[in-house]
N, C-alpha and C positions, 0 to 999 in steps of 0.2 A: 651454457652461458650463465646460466640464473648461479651456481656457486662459485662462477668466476668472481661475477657482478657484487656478492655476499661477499666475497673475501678481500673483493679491492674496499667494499664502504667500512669492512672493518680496518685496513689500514689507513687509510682516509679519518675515520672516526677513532681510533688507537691512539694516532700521530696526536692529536688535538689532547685526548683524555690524559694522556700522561706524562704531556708537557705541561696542560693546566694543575697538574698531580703536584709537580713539582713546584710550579710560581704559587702552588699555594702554603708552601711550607717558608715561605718570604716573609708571610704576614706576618706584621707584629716588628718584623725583624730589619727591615730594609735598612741599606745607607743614611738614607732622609726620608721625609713625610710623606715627599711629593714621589716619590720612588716607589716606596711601601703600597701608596695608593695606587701607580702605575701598573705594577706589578699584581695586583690584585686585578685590577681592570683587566688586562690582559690575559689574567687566568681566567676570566665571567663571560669573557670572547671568546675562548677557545671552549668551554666548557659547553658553551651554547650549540655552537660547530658541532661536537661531540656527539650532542642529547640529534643535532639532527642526522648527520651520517650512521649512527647508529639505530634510530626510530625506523631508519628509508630500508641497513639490513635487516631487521628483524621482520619489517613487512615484508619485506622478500624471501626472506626465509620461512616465513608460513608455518614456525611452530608455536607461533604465540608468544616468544619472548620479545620483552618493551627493551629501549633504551637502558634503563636501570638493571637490569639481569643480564643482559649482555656487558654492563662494566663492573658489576660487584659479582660476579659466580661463574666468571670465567678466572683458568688457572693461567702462571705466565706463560707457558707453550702454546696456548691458546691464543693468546696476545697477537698484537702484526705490525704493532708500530717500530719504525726504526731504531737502532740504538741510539741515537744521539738526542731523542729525547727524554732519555729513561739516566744518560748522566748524571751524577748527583749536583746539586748547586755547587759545590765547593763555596769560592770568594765571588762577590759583586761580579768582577772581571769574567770567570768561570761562565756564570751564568748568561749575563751578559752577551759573553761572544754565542753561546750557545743559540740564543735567540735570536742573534742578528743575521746568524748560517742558517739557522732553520727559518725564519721569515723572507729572506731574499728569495731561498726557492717557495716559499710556502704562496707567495704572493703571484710567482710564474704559474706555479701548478696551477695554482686558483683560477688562474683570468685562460687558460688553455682548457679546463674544464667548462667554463661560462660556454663553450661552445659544444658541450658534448652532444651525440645523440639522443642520452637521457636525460628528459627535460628534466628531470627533478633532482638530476648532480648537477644539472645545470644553473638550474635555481639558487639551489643549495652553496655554491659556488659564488655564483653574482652577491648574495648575502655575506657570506664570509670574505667577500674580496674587500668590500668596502671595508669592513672593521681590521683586517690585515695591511690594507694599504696604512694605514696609524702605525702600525704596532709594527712595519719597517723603518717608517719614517722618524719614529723614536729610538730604535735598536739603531740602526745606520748612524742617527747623527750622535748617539752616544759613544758609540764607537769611533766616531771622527775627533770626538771632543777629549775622550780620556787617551785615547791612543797617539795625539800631539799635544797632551798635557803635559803632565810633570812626568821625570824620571822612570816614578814608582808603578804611577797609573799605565805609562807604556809598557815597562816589564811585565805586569800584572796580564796585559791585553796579549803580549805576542807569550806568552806560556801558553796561556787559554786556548789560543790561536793554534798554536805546536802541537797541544795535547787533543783537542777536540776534530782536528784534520782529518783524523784519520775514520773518523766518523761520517765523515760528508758522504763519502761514493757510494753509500748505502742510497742518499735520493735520488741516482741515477742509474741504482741497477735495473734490470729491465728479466721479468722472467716471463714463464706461460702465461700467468693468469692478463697481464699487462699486454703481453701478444693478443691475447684473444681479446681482450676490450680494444684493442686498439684498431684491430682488423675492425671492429664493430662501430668503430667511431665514436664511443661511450667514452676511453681514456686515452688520455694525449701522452704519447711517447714520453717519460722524464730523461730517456738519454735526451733527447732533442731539444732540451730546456738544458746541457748541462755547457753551450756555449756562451748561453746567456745569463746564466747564473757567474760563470765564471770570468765573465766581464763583468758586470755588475760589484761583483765582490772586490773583483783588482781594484779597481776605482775606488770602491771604500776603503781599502787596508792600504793606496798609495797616499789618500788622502789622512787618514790614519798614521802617515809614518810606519807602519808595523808592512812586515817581510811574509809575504801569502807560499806557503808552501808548494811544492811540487802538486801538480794535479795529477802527476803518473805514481804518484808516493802510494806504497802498501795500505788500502782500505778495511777495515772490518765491515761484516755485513752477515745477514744469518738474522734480525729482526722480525724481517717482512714475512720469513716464514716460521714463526714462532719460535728461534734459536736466541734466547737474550742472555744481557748478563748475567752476575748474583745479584747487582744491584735490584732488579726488578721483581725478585719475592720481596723483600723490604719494602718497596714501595706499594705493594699492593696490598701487603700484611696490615699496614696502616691505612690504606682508600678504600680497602673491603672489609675492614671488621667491625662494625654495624650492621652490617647486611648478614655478613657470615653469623656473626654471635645469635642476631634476631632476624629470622628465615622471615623474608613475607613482611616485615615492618615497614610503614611509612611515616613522612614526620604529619 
């Protein structure tokens, strides 16, 4: 159980580091001020999640490595987080939708683990639920806002929407490791969250004006077990070469 338990806080802590990976390549950059700032914010909340799902596997795993050596000195096959958060930003819209798919379930998963048998995903969970409850409540309503805006903004959102679909059923697959915490009452089924995500969502993409694809539509998936894109040497070539260049360095 104890490397079941290691391999689900690496997905758990993955999902967080390498979505924060990418809203931090925003900075500097955003639409507007208050955006840039958002987005930033929102990478400092996941980053945090991160530092703690990954501190709870490395105490479980009992070889001495910290938070920090488990996100800089791991290779991508190594990795466990899904694909859809390893997409690259493309446009505002792109990202965007990316975060409002990954928040609606990020925010089920979250309040279904406040109940785990393990008090301290459990913990860990109640903490990140609060800061997640935000960061739907802004992804959701920006998506209701640009997606019955103008023309362009609509286009922009049902592309994103098209091409990032097929991304999702990766949060709902369900393998051994997920069987065995589940039996254990440690982790809450994601197929069983995937009725309620999907209400959830219709609701925002009706209100939205934009067209929610088939839930039975062809999914990619191969993440959660270290099978990811190209995209994800590139993003790690840039989040790990500090550490890689200077072995043992801190600031």
């Amino acid at each position: 159980m104890l490397d079941d338990k290691f391999e689900y806080l690496l997905r758990l802590g993955d999902n967080a580091l390498v979505l924060s990976q990418r809203l931090t390549e925003w900075v500097g950059k955003g639409p507007a001020l208050e955006e840039d700032m958002a987005l930033a914010n929102t990478a400092l909340d996941l980053i945090g999640q991160a530092r703690l799902w990954l501190a709870y596997a490395g105490e479980l795993e009992g070889l001495g490595r910290s938070e920090d050596q488990l996100a800089f000195l791991r290779d991508a096959h190594q990795f466990r987080n899904v694909l859809l958060v390893e997409r690259p930003n493309g446009s505002y819209a792109d990202t965007l939708m990316r975060q409002y798919l990954f928040d609606s379930w990020h925010l089920l998963l979250l309040d279904a683990l406040t109940r785990s048998a393990d008090s301290q995903i459990a913990a860990i969970a109640d903490k990140a639920r609060k800061e997640v409850t935000y960061h739907l409540r802004r992804s959701d309503d920006l998506v209701m806002r640009l997606g019955d805006g103008t023309a362009e903004s609509h286009r922009r959102l049902q592309d994103a929407l098209d091409e990032l679909w097929m991304y999702t059923g990766e949060l709902f697959e369900t393998d051994d490791v997920d069987a065995v915490l589940q039996a254990q009452g440690v982790a809450e089924s994601t197929a069983t969250l995937h009725e309620a995500w999907l209400a959830q969502v219709s609701r925002t993409l009706n209100a939205a004006t934009l067209t929610m694809p088939s839930p039975q539509a062809w999914m990619q998936q191969g993440g959660k077990q270290g099978r990811h894109t190209e995209q994800m040497g590139y993003l790690l070539a840039e989040m790990q070469f500090l550490q890689r260049a200077y072995p043992g360095q801190q600031w």
